[in-house]
Residue, then its C-alpha position, 0 to 999 in steps of 0.5 A: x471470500x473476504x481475502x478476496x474481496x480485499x485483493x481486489x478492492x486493493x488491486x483497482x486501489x492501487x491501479x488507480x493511486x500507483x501514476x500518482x504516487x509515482x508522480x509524487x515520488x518523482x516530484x519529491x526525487x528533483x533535487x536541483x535547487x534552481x527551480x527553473x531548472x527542475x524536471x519535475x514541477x507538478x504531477x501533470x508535468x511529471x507524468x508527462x515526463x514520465x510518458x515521455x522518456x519511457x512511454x505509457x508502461x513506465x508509469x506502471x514499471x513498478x505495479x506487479x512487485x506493488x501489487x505482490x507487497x498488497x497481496x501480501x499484506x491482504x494474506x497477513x491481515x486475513x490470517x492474523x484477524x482470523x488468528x486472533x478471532x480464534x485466540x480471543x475465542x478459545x481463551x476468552x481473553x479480549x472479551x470487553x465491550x469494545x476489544x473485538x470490535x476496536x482494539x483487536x483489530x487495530x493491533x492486526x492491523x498494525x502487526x500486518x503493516x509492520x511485517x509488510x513494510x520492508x516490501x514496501x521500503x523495497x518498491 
């Protein structure tokens, strides 16, 4: 339940924030220095662009490989916290005041966003 309540809370996440990221990624690609002559100035202007040239599904041309990178690292960071849940179970290691509920986690999520970022690097 709790891996899927974590793909949909990413999905409508990223379907919301991808047009925007690809505006910011679209406003951060113009390198023409002329600023009169950049094609795209601010995140309306770029989304219009966007519309524009390639019509309302290039704004989404890249969600479904995004959407893959998400579900991938919802999977990762479920196996790993139950992974390490178990680990701090049966050994006892990680068994301070704050450990489970601060550092554990903190390391799986970091662990997770390390395995997952060529996907990311790849979109």
């Amino acid at each position: 339940m709790r891996y899927a309540s974590s793909i949909g809370a990413g999905f409508c996440t990223l379907l919301l924030t991808y047009p925007l990221d690809l505006a910011r990624l679209r406003i951060s690609l113009d390198l023409n220095p002329q600023k009169s002559e950049q094609n795209y100035r601010t995140v309306f202007k770029s989304l219009g662009k966007v519309i524009e040239k390639e019509q309302f599904r290039g704004i989404y041309a890249g969600f479904p490989f995004t959407l893959g990178s998400v579900l991938a690292y919802s999977g990762t960071l479920v196996a790993l916290d139950s992974t390490a849940d178990q680990f701090s179970d049966e050994v006892g290691a990680l068994k301070t005041e704050y450990t489970p509920f601060l550092v554990v986690p903190s390391l799986v999520g970091l662990a997770a966003s390390l395995i997952c970022y060529p996907l990311d690097t790849v979109r």
